[in-house]
C-alpha positions in Angstrom: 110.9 -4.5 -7.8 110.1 -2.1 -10.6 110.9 1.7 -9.3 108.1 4.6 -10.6 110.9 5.1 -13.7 111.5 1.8 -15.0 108.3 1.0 -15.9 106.2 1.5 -19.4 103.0 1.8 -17.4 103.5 4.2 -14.9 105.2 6.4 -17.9 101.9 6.5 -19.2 101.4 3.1 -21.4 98.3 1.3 -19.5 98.6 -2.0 -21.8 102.0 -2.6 -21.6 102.3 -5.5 -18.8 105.8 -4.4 -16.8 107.1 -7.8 -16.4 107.0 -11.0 -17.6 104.3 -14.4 -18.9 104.8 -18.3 -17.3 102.3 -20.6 -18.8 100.3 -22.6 -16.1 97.5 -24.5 -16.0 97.0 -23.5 -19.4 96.4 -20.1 -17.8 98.9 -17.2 -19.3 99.9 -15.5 -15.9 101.8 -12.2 -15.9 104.4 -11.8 -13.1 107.3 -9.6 -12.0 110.5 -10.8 -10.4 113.1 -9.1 -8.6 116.0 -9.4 -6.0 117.7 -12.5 -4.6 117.3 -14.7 -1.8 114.6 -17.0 -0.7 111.5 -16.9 -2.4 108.3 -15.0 -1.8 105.3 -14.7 -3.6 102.7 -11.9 -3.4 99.0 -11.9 -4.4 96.9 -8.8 -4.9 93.5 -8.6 -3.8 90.4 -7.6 -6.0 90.3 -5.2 -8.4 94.4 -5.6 -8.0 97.3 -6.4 -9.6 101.3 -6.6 -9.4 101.2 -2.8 -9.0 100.0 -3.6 -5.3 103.2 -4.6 -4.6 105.5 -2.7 -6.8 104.4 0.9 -5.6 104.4 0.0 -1.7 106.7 -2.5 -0.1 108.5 -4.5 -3.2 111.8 -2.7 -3.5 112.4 -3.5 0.4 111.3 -6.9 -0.2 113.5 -7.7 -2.8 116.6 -6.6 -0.9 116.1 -9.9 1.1 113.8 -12.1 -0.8 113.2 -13.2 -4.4 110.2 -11.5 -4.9 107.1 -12.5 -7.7 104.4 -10.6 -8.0 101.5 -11.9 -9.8 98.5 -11.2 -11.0 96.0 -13.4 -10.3 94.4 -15.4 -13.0 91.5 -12.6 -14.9 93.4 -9.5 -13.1 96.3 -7.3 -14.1 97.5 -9.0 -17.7 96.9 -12.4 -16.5 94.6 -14.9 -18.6 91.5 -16.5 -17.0 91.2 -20.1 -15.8 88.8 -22.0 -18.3 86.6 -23.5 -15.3 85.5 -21.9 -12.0 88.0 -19.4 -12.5 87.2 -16.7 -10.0 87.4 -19.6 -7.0 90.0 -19.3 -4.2 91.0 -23.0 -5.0 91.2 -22.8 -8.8 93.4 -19.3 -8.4 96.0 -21.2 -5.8 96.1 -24.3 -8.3 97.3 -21.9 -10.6 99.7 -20.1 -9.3 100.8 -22.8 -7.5 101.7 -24.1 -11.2 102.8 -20.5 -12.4 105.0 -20.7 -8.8 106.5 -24.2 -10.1 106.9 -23.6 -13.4 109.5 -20.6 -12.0 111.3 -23.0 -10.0 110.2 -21.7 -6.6 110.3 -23.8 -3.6 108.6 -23.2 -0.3 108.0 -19.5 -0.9 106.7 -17.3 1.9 103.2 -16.2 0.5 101.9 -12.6 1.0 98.3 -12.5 0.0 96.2 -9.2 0.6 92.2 -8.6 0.8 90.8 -11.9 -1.3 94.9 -12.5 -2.4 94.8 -14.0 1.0 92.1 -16.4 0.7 94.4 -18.4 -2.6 97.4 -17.9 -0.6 95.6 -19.9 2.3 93.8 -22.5 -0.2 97.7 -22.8 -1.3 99.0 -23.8 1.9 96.1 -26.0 2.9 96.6 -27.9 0.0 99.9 -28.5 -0.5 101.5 -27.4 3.2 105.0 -29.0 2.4 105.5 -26.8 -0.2 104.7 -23.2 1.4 107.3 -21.7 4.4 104.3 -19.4 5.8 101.8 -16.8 5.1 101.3 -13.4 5.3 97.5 -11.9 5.4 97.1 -8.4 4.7 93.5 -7.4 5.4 92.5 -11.3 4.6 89.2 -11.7 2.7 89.5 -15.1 4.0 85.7 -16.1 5.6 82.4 -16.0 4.1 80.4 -12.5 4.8 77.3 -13.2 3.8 77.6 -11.7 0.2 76.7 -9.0 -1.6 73.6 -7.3 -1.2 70.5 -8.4 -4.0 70.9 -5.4 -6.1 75.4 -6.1 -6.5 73.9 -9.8 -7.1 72.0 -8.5 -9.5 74.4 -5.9 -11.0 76.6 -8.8 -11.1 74.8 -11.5 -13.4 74.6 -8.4 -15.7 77.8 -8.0 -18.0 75.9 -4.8 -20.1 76.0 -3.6 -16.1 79.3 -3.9 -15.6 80.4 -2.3 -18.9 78.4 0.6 -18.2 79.6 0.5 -14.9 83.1 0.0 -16.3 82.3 3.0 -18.9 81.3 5.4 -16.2 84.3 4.8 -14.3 86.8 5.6 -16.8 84.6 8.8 -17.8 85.3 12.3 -16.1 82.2 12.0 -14.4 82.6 8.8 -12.8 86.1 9.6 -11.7 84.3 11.3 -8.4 83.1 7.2 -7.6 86.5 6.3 -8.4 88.6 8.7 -5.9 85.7 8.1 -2.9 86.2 3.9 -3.1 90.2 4.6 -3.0 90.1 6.8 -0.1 87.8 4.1 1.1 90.2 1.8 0.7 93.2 3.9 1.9 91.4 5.1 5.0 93.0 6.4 7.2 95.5 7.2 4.9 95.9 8.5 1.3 96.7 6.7 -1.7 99.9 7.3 -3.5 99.1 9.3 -7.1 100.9 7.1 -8.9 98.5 3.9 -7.9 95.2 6.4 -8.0 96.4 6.8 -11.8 97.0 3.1 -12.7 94.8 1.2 -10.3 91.7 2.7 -11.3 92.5 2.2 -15.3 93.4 -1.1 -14.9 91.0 -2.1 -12.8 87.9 -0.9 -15.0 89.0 -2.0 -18.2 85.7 -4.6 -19.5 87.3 -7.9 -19.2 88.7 -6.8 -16.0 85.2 -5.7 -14.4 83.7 -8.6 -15.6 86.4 -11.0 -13.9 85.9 -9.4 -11.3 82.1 -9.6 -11.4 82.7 -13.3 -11.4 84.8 -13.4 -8.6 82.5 -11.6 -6.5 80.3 -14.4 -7.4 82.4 -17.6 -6.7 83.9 -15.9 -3.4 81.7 -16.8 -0.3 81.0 -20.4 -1.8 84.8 -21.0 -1.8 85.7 -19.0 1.4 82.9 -21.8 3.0 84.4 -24.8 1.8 88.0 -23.0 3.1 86.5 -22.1 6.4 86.4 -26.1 8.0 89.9 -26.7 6.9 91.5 -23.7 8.8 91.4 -25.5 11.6 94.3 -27.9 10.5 96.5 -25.7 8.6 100.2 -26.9 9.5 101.8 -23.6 8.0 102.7 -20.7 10.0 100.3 -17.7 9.6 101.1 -14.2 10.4 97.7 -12.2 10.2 98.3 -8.5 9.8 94.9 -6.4 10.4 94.2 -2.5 10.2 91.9 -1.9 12.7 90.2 0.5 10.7 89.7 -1.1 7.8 86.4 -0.1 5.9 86.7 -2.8 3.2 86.9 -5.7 5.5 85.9 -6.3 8.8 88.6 -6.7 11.4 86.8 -9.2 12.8 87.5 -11.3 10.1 91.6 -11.5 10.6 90.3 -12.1 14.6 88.1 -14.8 13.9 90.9 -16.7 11.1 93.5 -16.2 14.6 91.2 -18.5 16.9 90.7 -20.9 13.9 94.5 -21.1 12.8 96.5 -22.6 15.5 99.6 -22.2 14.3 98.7 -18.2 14.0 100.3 -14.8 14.9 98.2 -11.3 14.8 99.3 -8.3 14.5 96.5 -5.1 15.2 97.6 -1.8 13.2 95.6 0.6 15.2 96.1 3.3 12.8 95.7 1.3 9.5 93.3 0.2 7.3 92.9 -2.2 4.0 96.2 -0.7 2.4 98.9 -1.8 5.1 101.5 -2.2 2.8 100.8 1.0 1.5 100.3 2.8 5.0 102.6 0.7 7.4 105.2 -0.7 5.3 107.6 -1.5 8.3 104.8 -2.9 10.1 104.2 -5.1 7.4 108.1 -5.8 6.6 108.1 -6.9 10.2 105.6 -9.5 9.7 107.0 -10.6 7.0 110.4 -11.0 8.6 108.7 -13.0 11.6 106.6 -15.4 9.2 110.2 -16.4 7.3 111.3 -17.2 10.8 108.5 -19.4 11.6 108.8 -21.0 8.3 112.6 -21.4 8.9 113.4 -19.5 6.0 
């Protein structure tokens, strides 16, 4: 993948998408490529984007796989889908197309936090054409939602550009380094992503896309929950056991649903595993291309 010097961003330049555009679904998606070798595909989870990837585990990747990155459709530099767009379904139709239109053909998918939710909603709709999947931290059943007042924060796009305002400000920047080391826990995250995460993240469309996401999540994870059941694609769940983002007990319950499933419990990990254990992670990922025969 891109290394911390070959990149406009990290040298400072936050609107400069690092790699490249496939049109999809008349959806303009952003995505890096790099290596050689059978083909894997990884999608971030919210607030996300290819950076995910390319500041944890994408240069190992790459050494064995071909690896895209993308950002999902509304995230990163990626366009939004006209209709239902933040949807697990409607993200997996597109970059199922985006994956096409690359010439990819039964790519292992890595999908972390709600990235794993379209990599699943992939796979159950068009199993012959995925190898496996990898969840990282899988956002991938229904929670109950967001309390009234997010709800409400939510409907509200003068909200979230506040919000998005006070984020970016100096004085927000306190909120911003407590939800990363939220997300990190137990670990720390890497200052290159605590730079470029957070700008990215809270730019206004961003915010907004996400807002919307937020919103078509649990309806989309309940209509995905009946169908786990008959998944025919290998599954390798990966699942920090202290995650403070989302609850362990949602990679347990998706292993007794999935019966073509594999767990593995990283006792000292959180929502970040590919961050905090990439060989853990790299491991899984290995197994999962053997189950797919890849």
């Amino acid at each position: 993948m891109v290394s911390v010097h070959d990149s406009a961003v990290l040298r400072g330049k936050l609107n400069e998408p690092p790699g490249d555009f496939v049109r999809a679904a008349g959806v303009g998606v952003h995505y890096v490529r790099r290596g050689a070798g059978p083909p894997l595909v990884y999608i971030h989870g919210a607030k996300g984007s290819v950076y995910d990837l390319m500041l944890s585990i994408g240069d190992r990747l790459a050494e064995r796989f071909t690896v895209i990155a993308f950002d999902r459709p509304g995230s990163g530099f990626s366009g939004r889908a006209a209709h239902d767009g933040g949807s697990p379904q409607t993200q997996a139709a597109v970059l199922r197309a985006a994956a096409a239109a690359l010439g990819l053909e039964r790519p292992v998918l890595v999908g972390h936090s709600f990235g794993a939710a379209v990599a699943l909603a992939w796979a159950l709709d068009v199993p012959g054409e995925v190898a496996a999947v990898v969840t990282l931290g899988g956002y991938v059943l229904p929670l109950g939602g967001p309390p009234p007042w997010v709800v409400a924060l939510l409907r509200s796009r003068t909200t979230l550009r506040a919000v998005g305002r006070l984020g970016r400000s100096r004085l927000g920047r306190p909120l911003v380094d407590s939800a990363l080391r939220r997300a990190f826990f137990p670990g720390q995250p890497p200052a290159e992503y605590a730079r470029i995460a957070p700008a990215l993240a809270l730019d206004e469309a961003r915010l907004i896309n996400d807002g919307d996401d937020r919103k078509s999540a649990e309806a989309g994870l309940g209509a995905l929950q009946p169908r786990y059941a008959g998944l025919a694609v290998p599954v390798v769940i990966v699942v920090g056991e202290q995650d403070r983002m989302v609850p362990p007990s949602t990679s347990e319950k998706l292993y007794a649903l999935v019966p073509c499933a594999e767990i593995v419990r990283l006792s000292a990990s959180g929502h970040m595993p590919q961050f905090t254990e990439p060989d853990a992670v790299l491991v899984a990922v290995a197994r999962a291309a053997e189950l797919g025969g890849v």
